[in-house]
N, CA, C and O atoms as a DFTB+ gen file, in Angstrom:
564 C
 N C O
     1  1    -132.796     -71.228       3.864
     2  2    -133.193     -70.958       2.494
     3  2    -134.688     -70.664       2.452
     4  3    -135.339     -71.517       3.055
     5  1    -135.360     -69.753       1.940
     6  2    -136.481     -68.808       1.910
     7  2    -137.591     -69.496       0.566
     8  3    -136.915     -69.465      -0.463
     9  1    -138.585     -69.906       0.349
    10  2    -139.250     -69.917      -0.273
    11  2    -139.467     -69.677      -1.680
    12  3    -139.985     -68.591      -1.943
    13  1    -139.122     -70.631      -2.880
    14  2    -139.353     -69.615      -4.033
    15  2    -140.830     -69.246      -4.042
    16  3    -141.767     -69.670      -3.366
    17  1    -140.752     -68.174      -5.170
    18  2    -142.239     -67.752      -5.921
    19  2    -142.570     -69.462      -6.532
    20  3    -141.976     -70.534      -6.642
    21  1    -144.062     -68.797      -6.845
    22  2    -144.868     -70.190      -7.513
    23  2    -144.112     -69.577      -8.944
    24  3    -143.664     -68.439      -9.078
    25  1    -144.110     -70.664      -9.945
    26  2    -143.912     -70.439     -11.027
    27  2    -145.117     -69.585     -11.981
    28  3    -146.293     -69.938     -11.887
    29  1    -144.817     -68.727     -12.670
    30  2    -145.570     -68.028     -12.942
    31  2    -146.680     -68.558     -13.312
    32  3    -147.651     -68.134     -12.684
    33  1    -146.961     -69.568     -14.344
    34  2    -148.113     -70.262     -14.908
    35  2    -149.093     -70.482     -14.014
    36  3    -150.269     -70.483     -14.378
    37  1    -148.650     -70.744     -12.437
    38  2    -149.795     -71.556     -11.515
    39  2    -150.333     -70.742     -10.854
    40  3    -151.226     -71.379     -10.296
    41  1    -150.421     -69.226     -10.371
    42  2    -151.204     -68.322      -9.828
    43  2    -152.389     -68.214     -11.572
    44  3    -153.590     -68.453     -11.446
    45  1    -152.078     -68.016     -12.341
    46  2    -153.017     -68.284     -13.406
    47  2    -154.197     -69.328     -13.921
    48  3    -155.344     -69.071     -14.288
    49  1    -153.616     -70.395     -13.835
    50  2    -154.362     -72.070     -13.924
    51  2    -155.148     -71.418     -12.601
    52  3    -156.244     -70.867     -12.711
    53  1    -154.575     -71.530     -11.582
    54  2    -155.840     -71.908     -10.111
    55  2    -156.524     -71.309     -10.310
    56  3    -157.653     -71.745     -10.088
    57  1    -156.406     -69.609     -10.971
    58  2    -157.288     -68.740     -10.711
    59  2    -158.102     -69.268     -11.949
    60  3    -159.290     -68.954     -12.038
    61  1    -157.470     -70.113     -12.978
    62  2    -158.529     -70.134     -13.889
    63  2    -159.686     -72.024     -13.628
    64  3    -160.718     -72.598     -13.976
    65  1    -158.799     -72.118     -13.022
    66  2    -160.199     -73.154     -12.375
    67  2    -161.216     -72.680     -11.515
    68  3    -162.270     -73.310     -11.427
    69  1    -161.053     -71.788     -10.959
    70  2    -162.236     -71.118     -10.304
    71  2    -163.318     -70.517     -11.480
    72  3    -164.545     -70.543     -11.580
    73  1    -162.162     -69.935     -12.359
    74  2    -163.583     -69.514     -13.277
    75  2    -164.188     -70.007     -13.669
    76  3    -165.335     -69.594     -13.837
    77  1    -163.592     -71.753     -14.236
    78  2    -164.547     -72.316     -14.924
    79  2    -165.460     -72.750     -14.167
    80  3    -166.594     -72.914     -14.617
    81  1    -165.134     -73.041     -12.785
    82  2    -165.782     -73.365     -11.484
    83  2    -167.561     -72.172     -11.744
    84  3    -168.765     -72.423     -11.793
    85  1    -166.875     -71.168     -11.819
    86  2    -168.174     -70.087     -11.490
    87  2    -168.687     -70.204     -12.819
    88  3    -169.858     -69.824     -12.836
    89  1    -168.221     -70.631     -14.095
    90  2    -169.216     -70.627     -15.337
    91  2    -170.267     -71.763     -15.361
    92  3    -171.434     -71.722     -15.750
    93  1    -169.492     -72.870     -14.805
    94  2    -170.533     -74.054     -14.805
    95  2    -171.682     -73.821     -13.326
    96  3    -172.666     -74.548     -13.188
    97  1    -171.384     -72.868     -12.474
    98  2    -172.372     -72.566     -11.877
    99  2    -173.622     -71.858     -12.492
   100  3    -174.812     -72.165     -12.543
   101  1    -172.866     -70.749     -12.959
   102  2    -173.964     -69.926     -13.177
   103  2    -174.845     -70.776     -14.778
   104  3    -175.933     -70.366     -15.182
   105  1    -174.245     -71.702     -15.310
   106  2    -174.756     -72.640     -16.183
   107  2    -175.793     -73.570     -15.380
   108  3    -176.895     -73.664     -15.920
   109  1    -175.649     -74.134     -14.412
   110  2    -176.201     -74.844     -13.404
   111  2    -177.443     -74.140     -13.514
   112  3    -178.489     -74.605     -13.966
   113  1    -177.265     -73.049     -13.094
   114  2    -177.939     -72.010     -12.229
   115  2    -179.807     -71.959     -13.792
   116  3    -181.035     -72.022     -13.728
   117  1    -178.661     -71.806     -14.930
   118  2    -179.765     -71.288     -15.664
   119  2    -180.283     -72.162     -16.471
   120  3    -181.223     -71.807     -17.183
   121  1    -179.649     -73.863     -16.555
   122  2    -180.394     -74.812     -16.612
   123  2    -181.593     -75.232     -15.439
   124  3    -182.778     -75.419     -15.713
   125  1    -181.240     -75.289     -14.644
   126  2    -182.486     -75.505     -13.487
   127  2    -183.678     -74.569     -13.510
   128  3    -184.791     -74.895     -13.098
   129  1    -183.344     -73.274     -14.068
   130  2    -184.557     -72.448     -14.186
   131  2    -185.410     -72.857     -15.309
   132  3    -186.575     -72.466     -15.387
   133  1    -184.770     -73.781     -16.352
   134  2    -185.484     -73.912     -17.703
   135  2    -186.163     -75.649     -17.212
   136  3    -186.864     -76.220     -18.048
   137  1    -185.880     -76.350     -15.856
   138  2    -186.251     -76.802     -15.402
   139  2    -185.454     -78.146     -16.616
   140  3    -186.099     -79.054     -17.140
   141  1    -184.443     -77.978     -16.742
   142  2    -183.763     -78.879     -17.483
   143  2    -182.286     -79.364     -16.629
   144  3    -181.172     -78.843     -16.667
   145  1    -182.813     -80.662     -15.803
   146  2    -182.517     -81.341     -14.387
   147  2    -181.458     -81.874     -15.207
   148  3    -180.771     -80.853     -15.175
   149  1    -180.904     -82.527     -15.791
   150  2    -180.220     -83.494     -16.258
   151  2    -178.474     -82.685     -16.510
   152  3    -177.382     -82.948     -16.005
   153  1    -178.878     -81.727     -17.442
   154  2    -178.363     -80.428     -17.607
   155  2    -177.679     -79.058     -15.944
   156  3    -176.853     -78.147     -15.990
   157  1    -178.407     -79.509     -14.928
   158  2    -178.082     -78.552     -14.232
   159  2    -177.312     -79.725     -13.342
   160  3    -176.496     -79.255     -12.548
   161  1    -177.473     -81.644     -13.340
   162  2    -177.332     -81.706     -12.589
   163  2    -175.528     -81.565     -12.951
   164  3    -174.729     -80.929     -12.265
   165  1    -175.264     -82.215     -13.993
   166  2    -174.238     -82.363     -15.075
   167  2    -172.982     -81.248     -14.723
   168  3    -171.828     -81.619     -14.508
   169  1    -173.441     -79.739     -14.702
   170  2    -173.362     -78.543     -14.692
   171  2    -172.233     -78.576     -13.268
   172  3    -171.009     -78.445     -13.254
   173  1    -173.335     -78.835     -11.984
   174  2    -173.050     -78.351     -10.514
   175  2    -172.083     -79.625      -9.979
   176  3    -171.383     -79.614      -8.966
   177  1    -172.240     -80.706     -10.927
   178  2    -171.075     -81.524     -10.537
   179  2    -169.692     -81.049     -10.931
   180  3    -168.716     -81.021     -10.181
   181  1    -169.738     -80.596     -12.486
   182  2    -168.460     -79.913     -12.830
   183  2    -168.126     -78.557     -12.062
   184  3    -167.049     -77.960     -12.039
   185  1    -169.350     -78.219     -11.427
   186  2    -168.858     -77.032     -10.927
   187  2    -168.016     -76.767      -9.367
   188  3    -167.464     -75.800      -8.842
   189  1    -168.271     -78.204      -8.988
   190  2    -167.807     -78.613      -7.901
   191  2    -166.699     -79.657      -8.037
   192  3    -166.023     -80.011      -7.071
   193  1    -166.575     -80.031      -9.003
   194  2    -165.287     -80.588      -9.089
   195  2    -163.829     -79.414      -9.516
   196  3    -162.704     -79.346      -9.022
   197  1    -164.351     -78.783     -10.399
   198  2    -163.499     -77.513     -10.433
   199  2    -163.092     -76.330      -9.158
   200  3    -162.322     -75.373      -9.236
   201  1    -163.867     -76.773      -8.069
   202  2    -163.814     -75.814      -7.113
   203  2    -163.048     -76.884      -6.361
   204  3    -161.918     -76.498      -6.059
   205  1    -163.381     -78.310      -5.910
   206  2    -162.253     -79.114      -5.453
   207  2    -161.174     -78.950      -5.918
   208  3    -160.318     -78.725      -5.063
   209  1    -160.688     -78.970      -7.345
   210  2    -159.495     -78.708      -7.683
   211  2    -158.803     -77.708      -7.566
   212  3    -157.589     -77.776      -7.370
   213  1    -159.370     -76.751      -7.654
   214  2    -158.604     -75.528      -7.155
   215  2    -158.104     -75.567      -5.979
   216  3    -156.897     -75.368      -5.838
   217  1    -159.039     -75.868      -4.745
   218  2    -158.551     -76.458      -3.692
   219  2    -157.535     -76.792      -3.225
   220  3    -156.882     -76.357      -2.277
   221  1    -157.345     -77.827      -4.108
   222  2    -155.740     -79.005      -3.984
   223  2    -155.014     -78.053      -4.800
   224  3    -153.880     -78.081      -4.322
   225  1    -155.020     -77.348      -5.616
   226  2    -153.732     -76.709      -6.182
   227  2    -153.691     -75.352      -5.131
   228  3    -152.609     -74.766      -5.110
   229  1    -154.372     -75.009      -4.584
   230  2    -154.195     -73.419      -3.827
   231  2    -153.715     -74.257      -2.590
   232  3    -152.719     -73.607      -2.272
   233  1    -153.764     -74.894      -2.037
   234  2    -153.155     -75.471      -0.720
   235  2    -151.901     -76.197      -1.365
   236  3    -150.807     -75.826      -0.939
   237  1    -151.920     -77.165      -2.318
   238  2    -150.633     -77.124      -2.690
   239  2    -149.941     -75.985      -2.706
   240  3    -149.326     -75.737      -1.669
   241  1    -149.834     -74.928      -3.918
   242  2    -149.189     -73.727      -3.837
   243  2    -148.797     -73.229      -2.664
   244  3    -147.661     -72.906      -2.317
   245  1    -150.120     -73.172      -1.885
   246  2    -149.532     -72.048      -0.217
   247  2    -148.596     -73.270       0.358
   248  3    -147.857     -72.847       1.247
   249  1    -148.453     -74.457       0.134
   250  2    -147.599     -75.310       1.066
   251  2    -145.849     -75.375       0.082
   252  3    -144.703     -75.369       0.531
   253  1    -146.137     -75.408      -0.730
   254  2    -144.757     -74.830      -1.670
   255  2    -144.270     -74.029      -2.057
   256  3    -143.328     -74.265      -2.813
   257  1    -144.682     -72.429      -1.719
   258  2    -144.408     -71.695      -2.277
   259  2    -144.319     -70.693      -1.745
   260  3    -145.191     -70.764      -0.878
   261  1    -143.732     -69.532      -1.635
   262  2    -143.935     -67.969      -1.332
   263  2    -144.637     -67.584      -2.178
   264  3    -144.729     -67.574      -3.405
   265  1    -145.501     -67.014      -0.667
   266  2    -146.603     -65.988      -0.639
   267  2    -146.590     -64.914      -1.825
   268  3    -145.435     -64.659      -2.166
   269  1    -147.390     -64.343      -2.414
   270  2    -147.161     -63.422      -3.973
   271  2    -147.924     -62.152      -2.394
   272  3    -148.947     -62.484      -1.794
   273  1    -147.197     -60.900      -2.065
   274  2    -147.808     -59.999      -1.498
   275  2    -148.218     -58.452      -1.778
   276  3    -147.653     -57.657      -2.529
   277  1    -149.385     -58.248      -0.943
   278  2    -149.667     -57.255      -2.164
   279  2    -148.874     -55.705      -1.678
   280  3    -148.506     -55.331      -0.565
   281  1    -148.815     -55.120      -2.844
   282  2    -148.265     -54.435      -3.370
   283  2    -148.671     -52.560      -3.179
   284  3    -147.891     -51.608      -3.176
   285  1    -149.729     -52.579      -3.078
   286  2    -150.292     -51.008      -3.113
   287  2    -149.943     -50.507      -1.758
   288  3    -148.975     -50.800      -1.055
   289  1    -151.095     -49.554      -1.497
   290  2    -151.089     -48.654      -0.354
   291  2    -151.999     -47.454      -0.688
   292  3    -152.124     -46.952      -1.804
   293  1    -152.632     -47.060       0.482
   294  2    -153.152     -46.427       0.525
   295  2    -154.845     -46.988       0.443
   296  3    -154.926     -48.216       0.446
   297  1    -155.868     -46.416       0.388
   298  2    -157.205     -46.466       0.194
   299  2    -157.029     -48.321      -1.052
   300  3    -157.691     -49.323      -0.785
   301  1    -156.385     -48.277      -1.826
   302  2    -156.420     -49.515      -2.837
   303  2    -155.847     -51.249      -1.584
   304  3    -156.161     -52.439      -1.615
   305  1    -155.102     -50.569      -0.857
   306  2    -154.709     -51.430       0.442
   307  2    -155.599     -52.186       1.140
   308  3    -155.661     -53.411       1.249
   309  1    -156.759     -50.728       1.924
   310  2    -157.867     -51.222       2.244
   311  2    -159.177     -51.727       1.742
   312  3    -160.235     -52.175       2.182
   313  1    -158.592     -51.437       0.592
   314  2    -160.207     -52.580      -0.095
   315  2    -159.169     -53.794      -0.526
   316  3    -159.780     -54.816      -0.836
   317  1    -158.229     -53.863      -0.581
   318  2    -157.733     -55.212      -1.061
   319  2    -158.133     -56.140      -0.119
   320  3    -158.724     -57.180      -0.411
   321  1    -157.620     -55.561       1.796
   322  2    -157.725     -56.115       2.702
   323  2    -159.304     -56.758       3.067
   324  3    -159.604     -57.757       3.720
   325  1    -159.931     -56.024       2.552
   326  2    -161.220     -55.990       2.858
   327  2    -161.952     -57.044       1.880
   328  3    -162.526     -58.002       2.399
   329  1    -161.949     -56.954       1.061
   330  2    -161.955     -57.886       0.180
   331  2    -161.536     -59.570       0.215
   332  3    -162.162     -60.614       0.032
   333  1    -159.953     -59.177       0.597
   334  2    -159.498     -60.576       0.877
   335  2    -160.006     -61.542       2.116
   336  3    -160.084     -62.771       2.086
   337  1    -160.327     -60.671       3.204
   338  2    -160.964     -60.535       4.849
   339  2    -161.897     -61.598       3.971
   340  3    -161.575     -62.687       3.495
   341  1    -163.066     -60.950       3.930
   342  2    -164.350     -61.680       3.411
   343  2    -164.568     -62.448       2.320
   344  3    -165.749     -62.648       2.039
   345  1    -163.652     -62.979       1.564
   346  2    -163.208     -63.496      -0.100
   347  2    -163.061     -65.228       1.445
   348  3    -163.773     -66.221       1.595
   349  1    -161.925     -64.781       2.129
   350  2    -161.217     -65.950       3.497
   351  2    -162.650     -66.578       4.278
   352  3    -163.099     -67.724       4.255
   353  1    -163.103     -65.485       4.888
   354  2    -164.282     -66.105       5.859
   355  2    -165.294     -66.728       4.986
   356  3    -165.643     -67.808       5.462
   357  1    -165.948     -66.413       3.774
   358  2    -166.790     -66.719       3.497
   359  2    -166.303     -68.512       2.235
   360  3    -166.995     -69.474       1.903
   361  1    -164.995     -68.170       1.967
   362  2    -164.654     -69.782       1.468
   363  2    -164.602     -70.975       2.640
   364  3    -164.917     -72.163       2.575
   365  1    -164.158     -70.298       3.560
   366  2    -164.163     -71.338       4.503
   367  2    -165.843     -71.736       4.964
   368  3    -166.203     -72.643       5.714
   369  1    -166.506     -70.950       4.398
   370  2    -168.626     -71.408       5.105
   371  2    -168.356     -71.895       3.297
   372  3    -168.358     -73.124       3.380
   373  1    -168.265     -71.748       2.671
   374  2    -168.303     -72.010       1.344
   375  2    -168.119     -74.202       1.005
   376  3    -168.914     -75.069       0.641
   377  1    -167.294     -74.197       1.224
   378  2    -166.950     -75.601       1.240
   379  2    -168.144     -76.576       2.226
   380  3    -168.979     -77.243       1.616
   381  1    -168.126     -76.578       3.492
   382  2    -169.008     -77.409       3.867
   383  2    -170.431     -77.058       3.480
   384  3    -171.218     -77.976       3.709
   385  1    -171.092     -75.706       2.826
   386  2    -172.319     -75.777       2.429
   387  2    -172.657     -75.989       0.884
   388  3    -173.825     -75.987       0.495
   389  1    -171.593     -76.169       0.041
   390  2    -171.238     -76.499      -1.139
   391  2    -171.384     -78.162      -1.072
   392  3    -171.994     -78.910      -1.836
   393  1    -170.670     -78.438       0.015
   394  2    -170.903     -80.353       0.116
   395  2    -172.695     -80.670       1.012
   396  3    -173.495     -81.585       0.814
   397  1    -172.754     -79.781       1.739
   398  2    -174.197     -80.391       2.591
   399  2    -175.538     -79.929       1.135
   400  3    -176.730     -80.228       1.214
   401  1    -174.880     -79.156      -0.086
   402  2    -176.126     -79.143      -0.769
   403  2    -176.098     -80.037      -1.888
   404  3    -176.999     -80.238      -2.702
   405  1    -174.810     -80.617      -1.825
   406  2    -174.288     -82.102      -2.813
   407  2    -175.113     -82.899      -2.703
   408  3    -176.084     -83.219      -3.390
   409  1    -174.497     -83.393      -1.344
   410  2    -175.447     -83.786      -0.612
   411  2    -177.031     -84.588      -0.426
   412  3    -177.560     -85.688      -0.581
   413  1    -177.263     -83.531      -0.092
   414  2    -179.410     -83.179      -0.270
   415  2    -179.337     -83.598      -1.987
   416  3    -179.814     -84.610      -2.501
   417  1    -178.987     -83.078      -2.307
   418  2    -179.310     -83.334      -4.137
   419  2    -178.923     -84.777      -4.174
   420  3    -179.894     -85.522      -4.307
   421  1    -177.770     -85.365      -4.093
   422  2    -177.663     -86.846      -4.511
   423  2    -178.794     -88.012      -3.778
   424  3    -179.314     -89.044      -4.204
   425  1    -178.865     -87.286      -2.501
   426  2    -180.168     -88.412      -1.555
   427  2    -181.734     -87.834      -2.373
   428  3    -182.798     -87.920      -1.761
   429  1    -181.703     -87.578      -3.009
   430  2    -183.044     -86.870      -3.705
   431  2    -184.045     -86.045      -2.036
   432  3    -185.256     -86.139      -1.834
   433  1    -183.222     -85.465      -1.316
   434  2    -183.752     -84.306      -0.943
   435  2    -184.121     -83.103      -1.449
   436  3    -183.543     -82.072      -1.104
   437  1    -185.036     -83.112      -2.246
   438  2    -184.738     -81.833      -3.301
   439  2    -185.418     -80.374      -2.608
   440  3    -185.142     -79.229      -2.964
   441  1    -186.304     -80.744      -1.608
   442  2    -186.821     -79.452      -1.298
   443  2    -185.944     -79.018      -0.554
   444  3    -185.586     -77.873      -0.828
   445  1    -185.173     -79.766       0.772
   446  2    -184.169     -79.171       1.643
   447  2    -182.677     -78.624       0.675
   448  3    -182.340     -77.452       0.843
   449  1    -182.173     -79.149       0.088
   450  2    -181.620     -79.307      -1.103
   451  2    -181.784     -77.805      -2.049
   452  3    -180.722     -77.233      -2.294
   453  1    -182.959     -77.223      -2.530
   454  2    -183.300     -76.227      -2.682
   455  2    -183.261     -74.799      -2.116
   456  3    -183.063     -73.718      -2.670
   457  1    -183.566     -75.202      -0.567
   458  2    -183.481     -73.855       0.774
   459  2    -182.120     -73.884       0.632
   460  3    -181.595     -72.831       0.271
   461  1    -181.358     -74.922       0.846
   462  2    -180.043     -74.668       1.152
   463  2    -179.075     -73.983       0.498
   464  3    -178.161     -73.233       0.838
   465  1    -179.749     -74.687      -1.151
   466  2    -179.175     -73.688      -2.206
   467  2    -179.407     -72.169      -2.395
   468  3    -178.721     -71.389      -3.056
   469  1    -180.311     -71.965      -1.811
   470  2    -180.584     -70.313      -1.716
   471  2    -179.130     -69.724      -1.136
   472  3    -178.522     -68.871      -1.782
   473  1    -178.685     -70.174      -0.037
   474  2    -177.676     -69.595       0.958
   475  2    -176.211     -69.931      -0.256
   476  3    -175.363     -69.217      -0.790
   477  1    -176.519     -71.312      -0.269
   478  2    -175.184     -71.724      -0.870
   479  2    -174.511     -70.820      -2.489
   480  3    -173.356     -70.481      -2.751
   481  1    -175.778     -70.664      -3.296
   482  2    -174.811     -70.215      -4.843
   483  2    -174.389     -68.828      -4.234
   484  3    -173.190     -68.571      -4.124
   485  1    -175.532     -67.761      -3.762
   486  2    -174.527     -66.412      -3.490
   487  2    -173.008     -66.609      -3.113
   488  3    -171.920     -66.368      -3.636
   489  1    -173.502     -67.197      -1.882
   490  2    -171.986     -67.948      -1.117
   491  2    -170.623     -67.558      -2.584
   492  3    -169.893     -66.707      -3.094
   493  1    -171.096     -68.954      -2.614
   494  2    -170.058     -69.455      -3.892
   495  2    -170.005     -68.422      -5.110
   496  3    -169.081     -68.464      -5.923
   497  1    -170.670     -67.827      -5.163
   498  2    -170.606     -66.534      -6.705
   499  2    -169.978     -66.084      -5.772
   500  3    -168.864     -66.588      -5.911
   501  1    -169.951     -65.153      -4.477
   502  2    -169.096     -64.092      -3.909
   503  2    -167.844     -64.622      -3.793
   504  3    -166.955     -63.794      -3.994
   505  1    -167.494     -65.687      -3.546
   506  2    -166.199     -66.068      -3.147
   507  2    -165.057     -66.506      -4.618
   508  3    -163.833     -66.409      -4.713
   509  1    -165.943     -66.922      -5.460
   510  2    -165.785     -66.848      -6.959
   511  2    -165.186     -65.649      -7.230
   512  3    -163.969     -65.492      -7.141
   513  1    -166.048     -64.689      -7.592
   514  2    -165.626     -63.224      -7.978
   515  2    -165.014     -62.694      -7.300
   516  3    -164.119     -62.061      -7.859
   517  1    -165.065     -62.574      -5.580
   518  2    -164.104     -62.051      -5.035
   519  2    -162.556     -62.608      -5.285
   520  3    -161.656     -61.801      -5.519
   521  1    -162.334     -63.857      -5.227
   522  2    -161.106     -64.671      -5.791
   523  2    -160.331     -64.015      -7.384
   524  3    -159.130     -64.027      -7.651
   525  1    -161.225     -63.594      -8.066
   526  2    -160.628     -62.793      -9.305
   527  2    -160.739     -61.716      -8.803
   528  3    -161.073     -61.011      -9.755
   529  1    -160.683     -61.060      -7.890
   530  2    -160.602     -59.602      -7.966
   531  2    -159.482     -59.819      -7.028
   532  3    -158.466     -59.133      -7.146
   533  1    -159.571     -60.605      -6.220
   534  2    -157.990     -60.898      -5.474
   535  2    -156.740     -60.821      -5.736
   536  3    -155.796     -60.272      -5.169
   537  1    -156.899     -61.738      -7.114
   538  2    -155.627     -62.705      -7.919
   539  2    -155.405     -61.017      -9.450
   540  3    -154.473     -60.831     -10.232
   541  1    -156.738     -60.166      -9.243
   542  2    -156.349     -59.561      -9.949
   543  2    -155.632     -57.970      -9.717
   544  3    -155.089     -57.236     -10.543
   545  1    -155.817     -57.824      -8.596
   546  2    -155.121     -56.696      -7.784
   547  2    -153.668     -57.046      -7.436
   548  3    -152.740     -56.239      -7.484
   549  1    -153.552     -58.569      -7.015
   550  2    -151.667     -59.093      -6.648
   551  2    -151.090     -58.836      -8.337
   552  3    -150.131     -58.096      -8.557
   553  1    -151.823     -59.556      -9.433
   554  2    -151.028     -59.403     -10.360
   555  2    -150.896     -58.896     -11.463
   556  3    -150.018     -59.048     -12.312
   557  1    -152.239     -57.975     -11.433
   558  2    -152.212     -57.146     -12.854
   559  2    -152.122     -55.877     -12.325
   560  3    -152.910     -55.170     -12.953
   561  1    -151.354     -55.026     -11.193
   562  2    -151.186     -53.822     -10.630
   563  2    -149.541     -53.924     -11.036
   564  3    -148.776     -53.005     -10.744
């Protein structure tokens, strides 16, 4: 016996915890510039708890469920692939530099903490947005 599909609702929810994931970043992002600490720290915790959760529901899903596969061809194929390629490699650097800049911030390392974050939000915005452009090529084509 073969795998059902996820139920429709849950390719939706995950993808929409990521977003809120990437709003409370880029909230993070533009409290800390107004140098309003309390506010950004508030921000990057929710923004990392929403990215944990997604987590546990996208590994749940892939462990219960058939695969949703994509669908096109042609030139739309290879940017899907391409896309997804680097959306994969870069979540997997995504997670442990998402926790090593937790991290630095909770030990009040703030300058190392800072460098690190340079590497880390692109990180996490690319893998963010690439993730909706993923979830939006499998299911709004």
């Amino acid at each position: 016996m073969g795998m059902q599909p996820a139920p429709a609702w849950l390719p939706p929810f995950n993808t929409g915890l990521i977003l809120v994931s990437g709003v409370f970043l880029l909230l993070g992002l533009y409290f800390i510039a107004r140098k309003q600490v309390a506010r950004h720290h508030a921000s990057m915790l929710t923004a990392t708890t929403f990215a944990a959760l997604f987590l546990v529901v996208y590994v749940a899903r892939w462990a219960l469920y058939a695969p949703k596969h994509f669908e096109g061809d042609g030139l739309i194929r290879t940017v899907y692939w391409l896309i997804l390629g680097s959306h994969m490699l870069l979540a997997m650097v995504q997670a442990p530099l998402v926790l090593a800049t937790l991290v630095l911030a909770l030990r009040g390392s703030f300058a190392h903490h800072r460098r690190l974050a340079r590497l880390t939000v692109p990180v996490w915005l690319y893998v963010a947005i690439t993730g909706w452009i993923v979830y939006a090529l499998l299911y709004w084509r």
